[in-house]
N, C-alpha and C positions, 0 to 999 in steps of 0.2 A: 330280765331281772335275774340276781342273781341265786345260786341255789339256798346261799343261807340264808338272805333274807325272807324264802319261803320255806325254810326251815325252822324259823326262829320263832319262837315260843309269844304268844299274845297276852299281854298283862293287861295293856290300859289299852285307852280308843285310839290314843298315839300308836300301839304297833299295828293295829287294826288298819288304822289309815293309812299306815306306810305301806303295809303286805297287800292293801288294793291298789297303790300304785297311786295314794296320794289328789287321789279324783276330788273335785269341790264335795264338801260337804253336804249342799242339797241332795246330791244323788244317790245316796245313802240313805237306804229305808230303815227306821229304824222296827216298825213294827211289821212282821212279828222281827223280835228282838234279834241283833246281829249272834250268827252264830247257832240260831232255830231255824233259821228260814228253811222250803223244800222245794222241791221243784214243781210241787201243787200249788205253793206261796207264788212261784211263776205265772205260770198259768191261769190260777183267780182272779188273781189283781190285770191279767192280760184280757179276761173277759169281764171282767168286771169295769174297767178303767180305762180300757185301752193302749194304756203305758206298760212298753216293754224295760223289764227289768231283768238284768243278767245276773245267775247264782255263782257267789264265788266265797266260799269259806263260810257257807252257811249263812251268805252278807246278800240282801237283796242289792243291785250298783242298778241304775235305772241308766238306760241303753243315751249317748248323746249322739243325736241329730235333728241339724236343723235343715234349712229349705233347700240348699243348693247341695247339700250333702244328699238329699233325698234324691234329689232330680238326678244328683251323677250315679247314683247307686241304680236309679230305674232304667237310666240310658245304657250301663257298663250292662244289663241285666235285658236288653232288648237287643243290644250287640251281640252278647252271649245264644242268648236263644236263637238270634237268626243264623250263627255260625252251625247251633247243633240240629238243627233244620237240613244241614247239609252233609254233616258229621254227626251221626247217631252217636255219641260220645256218653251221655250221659242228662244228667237235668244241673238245675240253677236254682238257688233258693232266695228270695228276698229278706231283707232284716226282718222281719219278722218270724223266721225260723228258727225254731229252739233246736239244740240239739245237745245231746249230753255228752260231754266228751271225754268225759271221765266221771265216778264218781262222786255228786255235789259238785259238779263244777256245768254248767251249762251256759253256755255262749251264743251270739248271734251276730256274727260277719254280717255287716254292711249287704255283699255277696258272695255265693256261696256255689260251687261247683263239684258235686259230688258225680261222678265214673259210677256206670252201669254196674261194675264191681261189687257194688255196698247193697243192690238190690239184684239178684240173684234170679226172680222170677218177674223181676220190675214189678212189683206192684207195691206201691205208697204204703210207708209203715202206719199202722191205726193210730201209735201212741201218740198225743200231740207234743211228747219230747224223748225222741227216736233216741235208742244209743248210735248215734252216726258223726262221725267225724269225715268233714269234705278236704277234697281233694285240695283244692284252692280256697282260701280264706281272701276277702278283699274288707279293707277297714280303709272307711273314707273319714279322714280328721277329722273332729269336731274342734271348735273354742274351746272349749271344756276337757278335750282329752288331754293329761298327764302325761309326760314322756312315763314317767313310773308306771304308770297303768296301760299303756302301748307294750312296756316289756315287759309287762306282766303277761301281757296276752300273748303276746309274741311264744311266751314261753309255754303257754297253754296249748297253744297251736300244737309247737313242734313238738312237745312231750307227749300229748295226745295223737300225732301222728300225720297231723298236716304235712302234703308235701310241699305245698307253694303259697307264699304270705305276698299279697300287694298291698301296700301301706300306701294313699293318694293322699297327696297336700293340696287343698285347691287353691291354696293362695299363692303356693311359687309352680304350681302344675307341675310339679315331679312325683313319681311314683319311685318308692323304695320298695326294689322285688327281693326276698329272700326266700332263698332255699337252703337256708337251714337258720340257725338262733346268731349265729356271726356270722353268717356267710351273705353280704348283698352287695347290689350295685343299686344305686340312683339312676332311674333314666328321664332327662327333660322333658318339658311340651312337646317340641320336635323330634324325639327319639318315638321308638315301637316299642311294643308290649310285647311279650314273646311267652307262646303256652309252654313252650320245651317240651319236657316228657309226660307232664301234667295233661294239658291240654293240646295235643299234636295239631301242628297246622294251624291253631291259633294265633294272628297277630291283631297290634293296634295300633296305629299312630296316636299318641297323646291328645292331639290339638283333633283329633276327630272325636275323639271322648269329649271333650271339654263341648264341639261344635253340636254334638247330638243332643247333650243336655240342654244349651242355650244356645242359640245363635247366636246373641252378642256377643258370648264368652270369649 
Protein backbone atom coordinates (compact mmCIF):
# COMPACT_ATOMS: atom_id res chain seq x y z
CA UNK A 1 0.00 0.00 0.00
CA UNK A 2 0.82 3.10 -0.77
CA UNK A 3 2.47 5.68 1.51
CA UNK A 4 -0.15 8.33 1.00
CA UNK A 5 -2.95 6.51 1.28
CA UNK A 6 -1.57 5.77 4.89
CA UNK A 7 -1.13 9.12 5.17
CA UNK A 8 -4.21 10.50 4.30
CA UNK A 9 -6.37 11.89 6.74
CA UNK A 10 -9.90 9.83 8.03
CA UNK A 11 -13.04 11.68 7.74
CA UNK A 12 -15.82 9.19 7.20
CA UNK A 13 -16.00 5.11 7.63
CA UNK A 14 -15.19 5.15 3.74
CA UNK A 15 -11.48 6.34 4.49
CA UNK A 16 -11.39 4.17 7.45
CA UNK A 17 -12.25 1.16 5.15
CA UNK A 18 -9.95 2.03 2.49
CA UNK A 19 -6.63 2.71 5.03
CA UNK A 20 -7.63 -1.13 6.31
CA UNK A 21 -7.10 -2.39 3.13
CA UNK A 22 -10.99 -2.68 2.38
CA UNK A 23 -11.43 -6.06 4.52
CA UNK A 24 -15.46 -7.17 4.56
CA UNK A 25 -17.18 -5.30 7.01
CA UNK A 26 -17.98 -8.02 9.53
CA UNK A 27 -14.51 -7.99 10.66
CA UNK A 28 -14.44 -4.87 11.88
CA UNK A 29 -15.30 -4.37 15.47
CA UNK A 30 -16.87 -1.76 16.19
CA UNK A 31 -17.09 -1.67 19.94
CA UNK A 32 -14.96 -0.20 21.72
CA UNK A 33 -15.38 2.45 18.98
CA UNK A 34 -12.94 2.45 15.73
CA UNK A 35 -10.12 4.53 16.67
CA UNK A 36 -10.23 3.63 20.77
CA UNK A 37 -9.47 0.38 20.70
CA UNK A 38 -5.92 -0.88 22.80
CA UNK A 39 -3.94 -3.49 22.81
CA UNK A 40 -5.84 -4.71 26.22
CA UNK A 41 -9.06 -4.42 23.77
CA UNK A 42 -6.82 -7.39 22.09
CA UNK A 43 -6.21 -9.35 24.68
CA UNK A 44 -9.81 -9.30 26.55
CA UNK A 45 -11.83 -10.02 23.85
CA UNK A 46 -8.91 -12.97 23.17
CA UNK A 47 -9.55 -14.34 26.58
CA UNK A 48 -12.68 -13.58 26.74
CA UNK A 49 -14.04 -14.90 23.16
CA UNK A 50 -11.41 -16.71 21.99
CA UNK A 51 -11.43 -14.65 18.54
CA UNK A 52 -8.20 -13.01 17.57
CA UNK A 53 -8.48 -9.69 16.52
CA UNK A 54 -5.57 -7.53 14.89
CA UNK A 55 -5.01 -3.62 16.14
CA UNK A 56 -4.53 -1.49 13.41
CA UNK A 57 -5.39 2.43 13.62
CA UNK A 58 -6.85 2.15 16.79
CA UNK A 59 -9.48 -0.35 14.65
CA UNK A 60 -10.05 -3.89 16.30
CA UNK A 61 -9.81 -6.18 12.21
CA UNK A 62 -10.64 -9.82 13.63
CA UNK A 63 -7.65 -12.14 12.25
CA UNK A 64 -9.32 -14.53 8.78
CA UNK A 65 -8.80 -18.19 8.99
CA UNK A 66 -10.53 -20.94 8.05
CA UNK A 67 -9.82 -24.81 8.14
CA UNK A 68 -7.21 -25.59 5.59
CA UNK A 69 -5.53 -22.28 6.33
CA UNK A 70 -5.33 -23.57 9.80
CA UNK A 71 -4.00 -26.99 8.96
CA UNK A 72 -1.20 -25.47 6.51
CA UNK A 73 -0.19 -22.92 9.09
CA UNK A 74 0.33 -26.00 11.86
CA UNK A 75 2.05 -28.30 9.18
CA UNK A 76 4.51 -25.10 7.80
CA UNK A 77 4.95 -24.69 11.98
CA UNK A 78 5.75 -28.62 12.64
CA UNK A 79 8.28 -28.39 9.52
CA UNK A 80 9.83 -25.35 11.08
CA UNK A 81 10.27 -26.77 14.43
CA UNK A 82 11.61 -29.94 13.21
CA UNK A 83 14.22 -28.11 11.08
CA UNK A 84 15.20 -25.82 14.46
CA UNK A 85 15.46 -29.19 16.36
CA UNK A 86 18.59 -29.44 14.19
CA UNK A 87 19.45 -25.68 13.67
CA UNK A 88 19.22 -24.05 17.16
CA UNK A 89 18.25 -20.85 14.97
CA UNK A 90 15.64 -19.56 16.93
CA UNK A 91 11.64 -20.25 17.94
CA UNK A 92 8.20 -20.28 15.72
CA UNK A 93 5.15 -18.57 16.73
CA UNK A 94 1.53 -19.68 15.80
CA UNK A 95 -1.40 -17.25 14.81
CA UNK A 96 -2.27 -16.76 17.81
CA UNK A 97 0.85 -14.59 18.64
CA UNK A 98 0.43 -10.96 19.39
CA UNK A 99 3.14 -9.05 18.74
CA UNK A 100 3.49 -5.13 18.69
CA UNK A 101 5.40 -4.02 15.92
CA UNK A 102 5.00 -0.66 16.13
CA UNK A 103 3.17 1.60 18.27
CA UNK A 104 -0.87 0.66 18.03
CA UNK A 105 -0.27 -1.38 15.60
CA UNK A 106 -0.23 -5.29 16.56
CA UNK A 107 -0.27 -8.09 14.12
CA UNK A 108 -0.34 -11.97 14.05
CA UNK A 109 1.31 -13.86 11.03
CA UNK A 110 -0.34 -17.04 10.23
CA UNK A 111 3.64 -18.08 11.07
CA UNK A 112 5.96 -16.52 12.72
CA UNK A 113 9.89 -16.96 12.89
CA UNK A 114 11.71 -14.91 15.33
CA UNK A 115 16.25 -15.56 15.59
CA UNK A 116 17.67 -15.89 18.97
CA UNK A 117 18.58 -12.27 18.23
CA UNK A 118 15.27 -10.79 19.82
CA UNK A 119 15.77 -12.78 23.04
CA UNK A 120 19.11 -12.24 24.28
CA UNK A 121 19.04 -14.43 27.58
CA UNK A 122 16.29 -16.65 25.65
CA UNK A 123 13.84 -16.60 28.08
CA UNK A 124 10.00 -15.85 26.85
CA UNK A 125 8.87 -12.23 27.30
CA UNK A 126 6.01 -12.00 30.26
CA UNK A 127 3.96 -9.45 28.18
CA UNK A 128 1.24 -11.31 26.31
CA UNK A 129 2.05 -8.54 23.52
CA UNK A 130 5.90 -8.43 23.45
CA UNK A 131 7.44 -5.45 21.41
CA UNK A 132 8.91 -8.08 18.84
CA UNK A 133 9.06 -8.02 15.35
CA UNK A 134 9.95 -11.70 13.63
CA UNK A 135 12.25 -12.31 11.39
CA UNK A 136 9.93 -14.12 8.87
CA UNK A 137 6.17 -13.36 8.65
CA UNK A 138 4.10 -16.18 6.88
CA UNK A 139 0.20 -15.07 5.80
CA UNK A 140 -1.71 -17.91 4.48
CA UNK A 141 -4.79 -16.30 2.27
CA UNK A 142 -8.02 -16.37 3.45
CA UNK A 143 -11.52 -15.86 1.19
CA UNK A 144 -11.78 -12.86 2.98
CA UNK A 145 -8.43 -11.30 2.61
CA UNK A 146 -8.28 -7.96 0.47
CA UNK A 147 -5.46 -7.41 -1.83
CA UNK A 148 -5.84 -3.84 0.04
CA UNK A 149 -5.34 -5.34 3.23
CA UNK A 150 -2.46 -8.01 2.18
CA UNK A 151 -0.58 -4.50 1.20
CA UNK A 152 -1.43 -2.99 3.97
CA UNK A 153 0.44 -5.64 5.97
CA UNK A 154 2.99 -6.19 3.61
CA UNK A 155 3.72 -2.65 4.51
CA UNK A 156 3.50 -3.16 8.19
CA UNK A 157 6.00 -5.95 7.99
CA UNK A 158 8.72 -4.23 6.15
CA UNK A 159 8.38 -0.82 7.83
CA UNK A 160 8.53 -2.45 11.10
CA UNK A 161 11.33 -4.50 10.10
CA UNK A 162 10.61 -7.76 8.81
CA UNK A 163 13.16 -9.30 6.80
CA UNK A 164 11.24 -12.15 5.01
CA UNK A 165 7.18 -12.04 3.88
CA UNK A 166 5.70 -15.67 2.44
CA UNK A 167 2.46 -14.86 1.28
CA UNK A 168 0.58 -18.82 0.39
CA UNK A 169 -2.30 -19.19 -1.97
CA UNK A 170 -3.83 -22.43 -1.46
CA UNK A 171 -5.92 -22.47 -4.17
CA UNK A 172 -3.26 -22.19 -7.10
CA UNK A 173 -0.27 -23.44 -4.38
CA UNK A 174 2.06 -20.66 -5.05
CA UNK A 175 3.84 -18.79 -2.38
CA UNK A 176 4.79 -15.06 -3.16
CA UNK A 177 8.28 -14.73 -1.16
CA UNK A 178 9.24 -11.02 -0.60
CA UNK A 179 12.21 -9.47 0.55
CA UNK A 180 11.35 -6.29 0.59
CA UNK A 181 7.73 -4.20 -0.19
CA UNK A 182 8.54 -4.45 -4.36
CA UNK A 183 10.98 -6.79 -4.26
CA UNK A 184 9.36 -10.68 -5.07
CA UNK A 185 9.29 -13.75 -6.87
CA UNK A 186 6.21 -16.43 -7.09
CA UNK A 187 7.46 -19.77 -6.60
CA UNK A 188 4.87 -22.95 -7.86
CA UNK A 189 3.65 -26.22 -6.11
CA UNK A 190 6.89 -27.84 -7.56
CA UNK A 191 9.43 -25.13 -6.76
CA UNK A 192 11.41 -24.79 -2.98
CA UNK A 193 11.04 -22.55 -0.24
CA UNK A 194 14.35 -20.99 0.32
CA UNK A 195 15.29 -19.51 4.16
CA UNK A 196 18.17 -17.34 2.52
CA UNK A 197 19.73 -15.23 5.08
CA UNK A 198 16.73 -15.24 7.19
CA UNK A 199 16.56 -18.71 7.97
CA UNK A 200 20.00 -20.44 6.72
CA UNK A 201 19.79 -23.89 5.48
CA UNK A 202 16.17 -23.86 5.36
CA UNK A 203 14.33 -25.40 2.43
CA UNK A 204 10.75 -26.55 1.17
CA UNK A 205 9.28 -28.17 -1.63
CA UNK A 206 5.80 -26.74 -1.94
CA UNK A 207 3.83 -29.93 -2.79
CA UNK A 208 5.36 -31.29 0.62
CA UNK A 209 3.87 -28.38 2.48
CA UNK A 210 0.64 -28.96 0.95
CA UNK A 211 1.27 -33.14 1.51
CA UNK A 212 2.08 -32.57 5.38
CA UNK A 213 -1.18 -30.79 5.96
CA UNK A 214 -3.43 -33.32 3.99
CA UNK A 215 -2.58 -36.19 2.24
CA UNK A 216 -5.14 -35.78 -0.42
CA UNK A 217 -3.96 -32.40 -1.08
Amino acid sequence: MSQSILASPIETFADLHQRLGAVPLERIRLVPSPGHATEQDVVEIHDRTNQLFELVDGVLVEKAMGFMESRLAAALIGILEEFLKKKDLGIVLAPDGMMRLAPGLVRMPDVSFLSWEHFPDREPPTNPVPNLVPDLAVEILSKSNTPGEMRRKLHDYFESGVRLVWYLDPETKCVEVFTEINDSVTISETGILDGSDTLPGFSLRISDWFSRAWKSA
